[in-house]
C-alpha positions, -999 to 999 in steps of 0.1 A, spaced: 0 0 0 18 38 -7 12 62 15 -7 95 8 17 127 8 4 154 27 10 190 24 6 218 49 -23 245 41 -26 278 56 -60 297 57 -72 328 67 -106 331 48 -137 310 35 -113 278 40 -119 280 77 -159 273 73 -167 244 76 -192 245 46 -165 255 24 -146 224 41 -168 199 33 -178 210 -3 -140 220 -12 -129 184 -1 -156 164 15 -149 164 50 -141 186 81 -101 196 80 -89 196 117 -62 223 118 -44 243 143 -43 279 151 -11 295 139 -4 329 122 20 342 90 42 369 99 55 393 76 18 400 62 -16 419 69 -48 406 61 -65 428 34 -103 428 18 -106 437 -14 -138 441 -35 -145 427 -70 -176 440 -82 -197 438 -53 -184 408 -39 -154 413 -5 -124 389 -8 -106 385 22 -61 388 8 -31 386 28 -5 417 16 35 416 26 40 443 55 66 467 61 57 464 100 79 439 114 50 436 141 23 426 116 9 387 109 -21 373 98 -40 352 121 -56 315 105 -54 277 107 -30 253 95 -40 216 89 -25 189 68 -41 178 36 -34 153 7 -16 165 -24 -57 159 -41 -73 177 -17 -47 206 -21 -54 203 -60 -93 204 -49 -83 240 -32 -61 254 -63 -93 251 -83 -117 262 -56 -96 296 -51 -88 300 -90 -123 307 -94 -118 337 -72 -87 349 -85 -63 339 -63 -27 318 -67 -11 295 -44 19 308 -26 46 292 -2 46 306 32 66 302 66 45 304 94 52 316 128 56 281 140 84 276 118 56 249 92 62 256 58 29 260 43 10 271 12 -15 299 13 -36 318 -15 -29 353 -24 -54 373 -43 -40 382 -81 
């Protein structure tokens, strides 16, 4: 049997419900709390619809609060075309934790 490869992903938005959970990759995602420093948390506003973004920061204080949780290389495909629909790209972060994870940035 080979084992399923799992990748780190951090959210900050919509991929905290659980709704967006389930539909995105059919089940709950249990995470942790952690935070990405280096960036502020932005909403920006396509037509009349608010996109939560995370923006690098000059502050040296600033991070962006969210979750971190451990997903299959499928599931993280599943995300890629959940938030490509919404105009966003997959980036590769360091979290405060020291995880290496990836995140979505707004284009």
């Amino acid at each position: 049997m080979t084992a399923t490869r799992t990748v780190s992903l951090f959210s900050y938005g919509t991929l905290r419900h659980r709704d967006v959970q389930l539909a995105t990759f059919g089940r709950e995602l249990a995470g942790r709390e952690d935070s990405l420093p280096g960036y502020v948390r932005a909403i920006t506003e396509v037509g009349r619809v608010l996109y939560y973004n995370i923006e690098v920061s000059s502050s040296p204080e600033a991070s962006v609060s969210g979750t971190v949780a451990e997903i299959t290389e499928h599931e993280l495909a599943a995300a890629d075309r959940y938030e490509k629909d919404r105009n966003y790209r997959r980036i590769l972060v360091t979290l405060r934790s020291g995880i290496q994870a990836w995140a979505y940035q707004q284009v």
